[in-house]
Each structure stands twice: as structure tokens, then as C-alpha cells.
C-alpha positions in Angstrom: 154.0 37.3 79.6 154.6 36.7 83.1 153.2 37.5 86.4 155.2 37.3 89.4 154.1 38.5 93.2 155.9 39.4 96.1 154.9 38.1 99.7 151.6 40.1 101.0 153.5 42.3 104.0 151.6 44.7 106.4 151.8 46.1 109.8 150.4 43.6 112.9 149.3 46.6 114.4 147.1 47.8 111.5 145.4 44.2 110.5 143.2 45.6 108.1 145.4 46.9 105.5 148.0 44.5 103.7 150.0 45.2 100.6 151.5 43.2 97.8 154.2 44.3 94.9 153.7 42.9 91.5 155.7 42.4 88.6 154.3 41.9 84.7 157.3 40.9 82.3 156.2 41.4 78.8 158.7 38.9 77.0 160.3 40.3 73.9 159.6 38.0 70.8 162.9 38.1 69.7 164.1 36.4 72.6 161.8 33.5 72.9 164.1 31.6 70.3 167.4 32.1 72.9 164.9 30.5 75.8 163.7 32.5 79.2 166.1 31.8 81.0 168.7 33.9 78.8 166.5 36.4 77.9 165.7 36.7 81.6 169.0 36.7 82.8 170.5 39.3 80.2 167.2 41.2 80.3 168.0 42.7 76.8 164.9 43.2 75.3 162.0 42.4 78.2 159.5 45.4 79.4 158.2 45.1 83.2 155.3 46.8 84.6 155.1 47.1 88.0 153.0 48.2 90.7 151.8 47.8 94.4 148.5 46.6 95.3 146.6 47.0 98.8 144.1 45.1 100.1 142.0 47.1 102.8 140.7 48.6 105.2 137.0 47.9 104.2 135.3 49.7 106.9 132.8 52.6 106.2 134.9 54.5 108.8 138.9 53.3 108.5 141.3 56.0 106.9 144.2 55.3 105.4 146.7 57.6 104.0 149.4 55.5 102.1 152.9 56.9 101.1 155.2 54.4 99.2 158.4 54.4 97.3 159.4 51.5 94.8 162.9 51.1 93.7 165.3 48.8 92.5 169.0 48.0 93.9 171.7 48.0 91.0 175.4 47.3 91.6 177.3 49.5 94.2 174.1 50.0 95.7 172.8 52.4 93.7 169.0 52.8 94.0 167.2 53.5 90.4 163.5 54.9 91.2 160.8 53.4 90.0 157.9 55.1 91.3 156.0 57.0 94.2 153.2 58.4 95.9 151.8 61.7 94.7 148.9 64.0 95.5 147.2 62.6 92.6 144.7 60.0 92.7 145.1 56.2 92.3 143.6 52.7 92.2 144.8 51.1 95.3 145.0 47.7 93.6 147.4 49.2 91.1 149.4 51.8 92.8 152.5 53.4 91.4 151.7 51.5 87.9 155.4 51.6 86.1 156.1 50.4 82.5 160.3 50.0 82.6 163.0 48.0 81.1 164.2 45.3 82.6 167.8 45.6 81.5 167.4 48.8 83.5 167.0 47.1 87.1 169.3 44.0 86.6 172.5 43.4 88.7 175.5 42.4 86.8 174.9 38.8 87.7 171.2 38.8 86.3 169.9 39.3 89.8 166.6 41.7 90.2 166.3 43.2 93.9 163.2 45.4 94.3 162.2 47.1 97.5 158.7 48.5 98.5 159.0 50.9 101.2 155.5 51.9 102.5 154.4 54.5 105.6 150.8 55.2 106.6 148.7 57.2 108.4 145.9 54.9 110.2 142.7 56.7 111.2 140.5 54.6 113.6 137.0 54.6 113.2 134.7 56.6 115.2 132.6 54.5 117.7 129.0 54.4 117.2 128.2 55.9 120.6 130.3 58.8 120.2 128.5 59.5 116.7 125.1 59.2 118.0 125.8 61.9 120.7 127.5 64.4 117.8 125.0 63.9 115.6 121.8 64.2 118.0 123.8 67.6 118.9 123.9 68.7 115.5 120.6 67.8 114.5 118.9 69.3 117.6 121.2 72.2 117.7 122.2 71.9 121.5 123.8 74.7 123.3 125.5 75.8 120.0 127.7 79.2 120.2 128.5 79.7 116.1 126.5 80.6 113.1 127.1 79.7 109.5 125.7 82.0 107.1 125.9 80.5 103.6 123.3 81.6 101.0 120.4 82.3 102.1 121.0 79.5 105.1 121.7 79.6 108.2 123.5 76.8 110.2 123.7 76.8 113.8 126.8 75.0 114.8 129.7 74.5 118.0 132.9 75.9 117.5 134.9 73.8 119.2 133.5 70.9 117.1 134.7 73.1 114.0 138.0 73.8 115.2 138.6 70.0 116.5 138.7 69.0 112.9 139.5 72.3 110.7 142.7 73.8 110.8 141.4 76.9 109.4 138.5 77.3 111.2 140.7 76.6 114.4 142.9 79.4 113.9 140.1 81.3 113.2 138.5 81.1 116.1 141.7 81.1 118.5 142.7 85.0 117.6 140.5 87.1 119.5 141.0 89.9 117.3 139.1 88.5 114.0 135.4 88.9 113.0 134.2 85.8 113.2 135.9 85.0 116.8 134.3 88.4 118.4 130.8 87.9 116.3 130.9 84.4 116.3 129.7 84.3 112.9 131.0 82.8 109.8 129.9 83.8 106.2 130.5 81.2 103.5 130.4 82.6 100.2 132.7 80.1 98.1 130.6 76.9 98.4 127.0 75.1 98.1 125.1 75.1 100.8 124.9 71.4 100.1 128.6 70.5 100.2 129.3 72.5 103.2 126.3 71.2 105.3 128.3 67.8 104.0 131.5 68.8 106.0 129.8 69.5 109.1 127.4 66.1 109.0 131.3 64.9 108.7 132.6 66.7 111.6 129.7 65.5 113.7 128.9 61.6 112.4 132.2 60.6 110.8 129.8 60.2 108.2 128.5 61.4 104.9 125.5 61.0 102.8 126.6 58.4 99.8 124.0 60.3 97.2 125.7 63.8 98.0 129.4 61.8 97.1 128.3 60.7 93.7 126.6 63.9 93.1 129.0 66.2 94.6 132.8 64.6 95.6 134.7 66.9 93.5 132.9 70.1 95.3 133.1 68.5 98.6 136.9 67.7 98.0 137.4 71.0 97.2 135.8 72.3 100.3 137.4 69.9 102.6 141.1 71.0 101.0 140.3 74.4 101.8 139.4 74.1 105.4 142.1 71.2 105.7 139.7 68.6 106.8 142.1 65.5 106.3 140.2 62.7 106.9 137.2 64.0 104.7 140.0 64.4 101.6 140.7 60.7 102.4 136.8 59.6 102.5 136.5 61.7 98.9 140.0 60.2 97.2 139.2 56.7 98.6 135.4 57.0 97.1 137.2 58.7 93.6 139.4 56.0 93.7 136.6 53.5 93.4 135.1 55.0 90.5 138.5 54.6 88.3 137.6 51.7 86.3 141.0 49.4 84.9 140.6 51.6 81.7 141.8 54.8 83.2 145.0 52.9 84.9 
């Protein structure tokens, strides 16, 4: 077995997010008798895994949303996919985890070109004055102007806070025609009073309570898909992603 890496590459204007591509070859026992060198060359029998590791960002706040596309450049320059980002969930130290054969991705000549093409969405963090101010209106309920009725609770919040980070509950609020713009009311029926409380701390701190994500993620994920709250998804896949142990790679 051998474990080769690629050069750490990132963007200068993002510092705190780097990525690396890494190649496992799983050597074929038949071919140790010919030597590496042939069995590398021809590639007859070897198995690679490969996969793309990041490093970053490690602040409570930072969001990063990474799409990336590994594939190989064959003769005529024909690209052979290797893998990609989905909607599913990953390890970021193993992301994009491909098991292929070698032969596969070889040039004529023996040669293996790989490329790693990676896009991102960077989110900065929120700065600590700003958050005090949000959350102090939150918590004291200052001028608000929309109720949430959820349960048997009732949450007194701002609407222009909701609609600066939900899509839904933006449109909502921008046709004049609908309920909840003319009441100013909003009845929740399809959540916890826990997990949605959650998503408002979020909208107001940038924050959220670390007990309700070990208790809760899946419900809050669920909650922040439905309302379209991007950054909150992140926060929950980024924390889910932690959990995967190497077992579940």
C-alpha cells in the first residue's frame, strides 16, 4: 500500500480553509513479483482510493459550503469522473472517498493526471457587537412587530429580522395579501417549540445552544431546510459531520 498527497491549495482570500487530494494504491499481490515500477506503470491489477481532505475553518462562526469535482485526464483529453459533491453528508477529511482501478485512469504512457476542481461559498463570521445588540433585542423583546404562535407558546419576534435570513418567511411577509402579513402572526404547527426557538436564537446570535444540537440536529435541520435558512443547514451538516466516526466512511 501506498499513500501519496497532492500539494495543500486554497484560496489567499479565504486563509482559513485549505484542501489536499490524496491517493491510497492498494498494490495487487500478483504484481509484487514483476516490481512497482511495472505494476505501476501498466496499472493492471492496482486498486486506488481516493479522496479530498479540508482543513478548516475552525471558527464557531465561519461557514463554508464546499462543491468539488475530482477527475482524471485520459488520452485525447477525455475526462473519466471520479467523484463529486452531493447533498449528502460527508467527513471533510475524506471527501468524495472513491475506490477505482488504476488501469482505469492511466495515460497510454503510464502517466496519471488527476485534477481537483473546488468552489465555495465563504460565510464570514458575525462580529460580537453586532450579536450582543440582536440578541439583547430578542431576549428583551424590543419594539417587536410579529408573533409566533407555536404550541401553546408564544414568541414575540421582528419581521425584518425573519425575512433577512428566511426565504420563506421573506416572501411571506412581502405579499400584503396573506394572513400572516395583514395579522402579523405566524402559527407554527410542524415543529418543536424547542427547535424553532433554536432558529430564531440563530437568526439573532449567529449562534446556537450546543446541548439543543446533540439532542435535536436532525429536527433542527429539518426546520432550517424548510424555511431555507442556509447558514443554519451548514452549522447542522458541519456539526453532523463531526459525529461520523472513520467507521461510517
Amino acid at each position: 500500500m501506498t499513500i501519496l498527497s497532492g500539494n495543500r491549495f486554497g484560496n489567499p482570500e479565504f486563509p482559513k480553509v485549505a484542501w489536499q487530494l490524496f491517493i491510497e494504491i492498494i498494490h495487487s499481490s500478483s504484481d509484487y513479483g514483476r516490481g512497482y515500477s511495472q505494476s505501476y506503470n501498466k496499472g493492471e491489477n492496482d486498486i486506488i482510493h481516493i479522496w479530498l481532505s479540508q482543513m478548516g475553518p475552525n471558527g464557531l462562526n465561519d461557514f463554508v459550503n464546499t462543491k468539488y469535482k475530482i477527475y482524471a485526464i485520459v488520452e485525447d483529453n477525455t475526462n473519466v469522473d471520479i467523484a463529486k459533491s452531493t447533498h449528502k453528508f460527508e467527513n471533510q477529511e475524506k471527501m468524495g472517498y472513491s475506490k477505482v482501478s488504476l488501469k482505469k485512469l492511466l495515460k497510454d504512457n503510464g502517466a496519471l493526471f488527476l485534477c481537483c476542481e473546488v468552489e465555495i461559498d465563504y460565510y464570514n463570521p458575525i462580529d460580537d457587537l453586532q450579536i450582543n445588540v440582536y440578541r439583547k433585542m430578542f431576549e428583551q423583546e424590543m419594539f417587536t412587530d410579529c408573533v409566533i404562535k407555536i404550541g401553546d407558546q408564544i414568541i414575540n419576534t421582528h419581521r425584518c429580522i425573519l425575512a433577512q435570513n428566511s426565504e420563506v418567511f421573506y416572501n411571506m411577509f412581502k405579499q400584503n395579501g396573506m394572513i400572516e402579513s395583514l395579522n402579523r402572526e405566524v402559527f407554527i404547527s410542524d415543529t418543536s417549540p424547542e427547535c424553532f426557538r433554536a432558529m430564531l436564537e440563530f437568526f439573532y446570535s449567529g449562534n446556537i445552544n450546543k446541548s439543543l444540537m446533540e439532542n435535536h440536529v436532525d429536527d433542527i435541520f429539518a426546520v432550517a431546510n424548510k424555511y431555507q435558512v442556509e447558514l443554519l443547514k451548514h452549522e447542522c451538516e458541519r456539526f453532523m459531520c463531526s459525529k461520523i466516526g472513520k467507521r461510517e466512511i
